[in-house]
C-alpha positions in Angstrom: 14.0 -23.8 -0.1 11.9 -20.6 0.9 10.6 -19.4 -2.5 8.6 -16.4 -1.3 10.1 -13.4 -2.3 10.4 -15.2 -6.3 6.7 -15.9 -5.6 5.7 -12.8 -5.0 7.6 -11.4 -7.5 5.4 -13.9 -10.4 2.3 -12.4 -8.9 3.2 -8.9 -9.0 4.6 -9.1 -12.6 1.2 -11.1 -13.5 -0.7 -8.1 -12.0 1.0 -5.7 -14.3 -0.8 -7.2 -17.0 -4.1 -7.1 -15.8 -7.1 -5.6 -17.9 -9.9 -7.4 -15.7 -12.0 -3.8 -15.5 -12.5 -1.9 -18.6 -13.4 1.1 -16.9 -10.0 1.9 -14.9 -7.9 0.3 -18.4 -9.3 3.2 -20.2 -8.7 5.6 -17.4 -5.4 4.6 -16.9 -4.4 4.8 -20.5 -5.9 7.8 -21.3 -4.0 9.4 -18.1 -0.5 8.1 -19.8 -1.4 9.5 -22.7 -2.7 13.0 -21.9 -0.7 13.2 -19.0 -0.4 17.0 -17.5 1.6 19.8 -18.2 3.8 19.5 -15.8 5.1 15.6 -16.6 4.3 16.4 -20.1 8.1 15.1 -21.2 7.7 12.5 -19.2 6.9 8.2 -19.8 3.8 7.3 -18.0 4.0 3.8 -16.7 0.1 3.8 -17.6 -0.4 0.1 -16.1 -1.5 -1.6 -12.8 1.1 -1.2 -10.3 3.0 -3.9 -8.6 2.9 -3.9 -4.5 6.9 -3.9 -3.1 9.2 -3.8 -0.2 10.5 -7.0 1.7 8.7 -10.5 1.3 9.8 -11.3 5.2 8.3 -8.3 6.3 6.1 -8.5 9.6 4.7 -4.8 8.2 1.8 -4.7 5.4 0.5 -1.0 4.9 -2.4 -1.2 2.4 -3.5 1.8 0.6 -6.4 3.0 -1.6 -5.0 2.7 -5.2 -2.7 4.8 -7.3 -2.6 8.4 -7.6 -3.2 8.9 -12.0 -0.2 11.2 -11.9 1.4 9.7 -9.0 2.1 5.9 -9.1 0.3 5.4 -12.8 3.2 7.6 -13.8 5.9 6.6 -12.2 5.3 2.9 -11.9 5.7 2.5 -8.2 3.0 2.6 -5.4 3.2 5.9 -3.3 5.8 7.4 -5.8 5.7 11.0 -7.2 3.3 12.0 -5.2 1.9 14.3 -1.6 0.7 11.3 -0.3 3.9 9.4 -1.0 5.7 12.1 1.1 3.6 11.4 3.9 3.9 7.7 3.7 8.1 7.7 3.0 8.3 10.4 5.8 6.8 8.4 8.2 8.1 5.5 7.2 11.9 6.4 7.5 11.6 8.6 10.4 10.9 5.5 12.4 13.2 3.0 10.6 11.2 1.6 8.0 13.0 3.4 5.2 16.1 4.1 4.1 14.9 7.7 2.9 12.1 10.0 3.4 10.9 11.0 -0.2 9.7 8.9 -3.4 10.5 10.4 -6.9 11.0 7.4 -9.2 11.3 3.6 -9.4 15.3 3.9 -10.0 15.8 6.7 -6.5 17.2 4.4 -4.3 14.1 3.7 -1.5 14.4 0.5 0.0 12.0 -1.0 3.2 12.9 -2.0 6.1 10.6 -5.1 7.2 7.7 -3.3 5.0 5.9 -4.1 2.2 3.5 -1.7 0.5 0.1 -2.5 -1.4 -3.3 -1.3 -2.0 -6.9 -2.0 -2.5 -6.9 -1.2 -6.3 -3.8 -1.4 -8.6 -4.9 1.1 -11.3 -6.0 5.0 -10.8 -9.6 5.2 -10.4 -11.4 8.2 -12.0 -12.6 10.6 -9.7 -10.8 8.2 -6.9 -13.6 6.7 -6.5 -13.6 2.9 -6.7 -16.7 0.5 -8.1 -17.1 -2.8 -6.0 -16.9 -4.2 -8.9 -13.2 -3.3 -9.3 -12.6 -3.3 -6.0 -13.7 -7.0 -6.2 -11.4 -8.0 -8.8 -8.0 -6.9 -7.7 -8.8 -8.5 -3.9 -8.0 -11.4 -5.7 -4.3 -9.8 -5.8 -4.4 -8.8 -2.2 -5.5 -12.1 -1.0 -2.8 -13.9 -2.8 -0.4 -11.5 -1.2 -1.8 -12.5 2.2 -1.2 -15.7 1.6 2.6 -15.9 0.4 3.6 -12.8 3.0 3.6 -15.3 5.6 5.9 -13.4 8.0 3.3 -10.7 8.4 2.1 -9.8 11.6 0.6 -6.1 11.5 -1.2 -4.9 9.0 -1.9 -0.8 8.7 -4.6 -0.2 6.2 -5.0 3.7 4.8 -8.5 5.3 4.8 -11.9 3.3 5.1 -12.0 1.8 1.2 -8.5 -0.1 2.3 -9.8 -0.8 6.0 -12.9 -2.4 4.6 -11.0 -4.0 1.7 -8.5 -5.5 4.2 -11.6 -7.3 6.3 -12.6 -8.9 2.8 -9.4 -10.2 1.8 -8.3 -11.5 5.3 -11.8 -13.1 6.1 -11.7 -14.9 2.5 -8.2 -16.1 2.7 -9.9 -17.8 5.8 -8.7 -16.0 8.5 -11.4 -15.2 11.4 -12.2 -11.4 11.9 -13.3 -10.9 15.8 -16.5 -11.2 17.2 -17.2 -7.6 16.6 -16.5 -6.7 13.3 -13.4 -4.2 13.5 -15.0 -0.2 12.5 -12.7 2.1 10.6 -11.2 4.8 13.1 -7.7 6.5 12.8 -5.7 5.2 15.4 -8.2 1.6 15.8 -6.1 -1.4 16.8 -7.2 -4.8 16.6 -6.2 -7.9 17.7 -6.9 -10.3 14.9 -7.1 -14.2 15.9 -3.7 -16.2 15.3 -1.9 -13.3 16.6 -2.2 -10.3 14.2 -3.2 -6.8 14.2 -4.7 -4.1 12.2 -4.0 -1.0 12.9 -6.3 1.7 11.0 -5.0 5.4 10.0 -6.3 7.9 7.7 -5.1 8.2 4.3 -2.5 10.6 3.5 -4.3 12.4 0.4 -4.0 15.9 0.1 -8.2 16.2 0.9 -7.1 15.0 4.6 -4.2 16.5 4.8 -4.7 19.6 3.4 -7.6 20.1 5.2 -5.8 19.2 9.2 -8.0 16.4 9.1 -5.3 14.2 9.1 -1.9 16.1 10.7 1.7 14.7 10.7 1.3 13.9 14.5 -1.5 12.2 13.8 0.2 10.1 11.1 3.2 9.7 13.0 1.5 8.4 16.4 0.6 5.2 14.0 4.2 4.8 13.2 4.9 4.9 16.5 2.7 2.4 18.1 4.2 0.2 15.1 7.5 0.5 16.5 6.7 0.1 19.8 4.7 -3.1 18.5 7.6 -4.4 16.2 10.6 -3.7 18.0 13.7 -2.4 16.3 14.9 -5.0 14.0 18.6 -6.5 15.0 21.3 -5.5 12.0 21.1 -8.9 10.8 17.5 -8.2 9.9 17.5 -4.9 9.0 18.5 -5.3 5.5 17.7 -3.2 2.2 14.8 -4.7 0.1 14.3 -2.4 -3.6 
């Protein structure tokens, strides 16, 4: 019997507990605790955050980590947040959603043949990442390479995700190409065995804000992913919390 979706699962509630890096524990808790004035009557999840979507899925986005008043509050990658907007938007304007906005873990978003996951699990201060840290959840990622075995394309979000993707694939095994992959929105790969990456700027408000990253950009990636992918038959296309 397939067991991957109650693997995954295990692993993502085992990452939930993790206190491996002081540095981003103490952030993280001191975030949920704080918190701003504008969530101030609100319960921070103040933990690492689990990765989610469908355990068949030929899709893997990878992002950066979460946002301190974004997913660290809200418990869910890409949740309560301007870059979750992005992402959602995208996402369900070509079929991979089942709505276009993220507010919290009980509002109804589901994936279509998608799961979501990042470099880091926990909020980073400053958003920037050690490699130290970054080092010690790739364990996570890696793990998630290895039970998502229906994965085929793999999007990853801004360089730090790009370059934390080529880690995790390479030490899971995989081969890379014979010229390393270099982080450019709109790159495509072919990745021996018959994957691809596909590389996009992140949606955070300093690209986006800025018109270094615009929606047509961002959209032209979910594009070429549907072109890629197909549109899923109805038997397939199934809602996955």
């Amino acid at each position: 019997m397939k067991q991957t979706g109650n693997d995954i699962q295990a692993l993502e509630e085992i990452i939930t507990q993790c206190r491996r890096c002081p540095r981003l524990v103490g952030w993280r808790e001191h975030v949920a605790r704080a918190k701003v004035k504008r969530f101030r009557d609100e319960e921070y999840w103040g933990r690492p955050i689990p990765a989610f979507g469908d355990p068949d899925a030929s899709l893997i986005i990878v992002g950066l980590a979460p946002a301190a008043h974004g997913g660290n509050r809200t418990g869910r990658m890409f949740t309560g947040d301007r870059s979750g907007d992005w992402l959602f938007g995208g996402l369900h304007r070509f079929d991979f959603a089942n709505q276009p906005t993220s507010r919290h873990r009980q509002d109804g978003l589901a994936l279509y043949d998608c799961f979501v996951t990042a470099a880091l699990r926990c909020p980073p201060p400053a958003n920037k990442p050690l490699l130290s840290e970054l080092a010690n959840c790739r364990r996570y990622l890696r793990r998630e390479f290895e039970l998502l075995r229906s994965a085929r394309i793999f999007v990853a979000l801004g360089r730090i995700a790009f370059q934390a993707f080529l880690k995790a694939w390479a030490e899971t095994g995989h081969p890379l190409p014979d010229r390393r992959p270099m982080f450019r929105h709109g790159g495509e790969w072919q990745l021996p065995g018959g994957f691809s990456l596909i590389a996009s700027y992140h949606p955070s408000q300093q690209n986006t804000q800025t018109g270094r990253l615009t929606r047509p950009m961002f959209h032209s990636i979910f594009r070429r992913l549907r072109q890629l992918l197909g549109r899923p038959p109805a038997t397939r296309r199934r809602l996955v919390e």
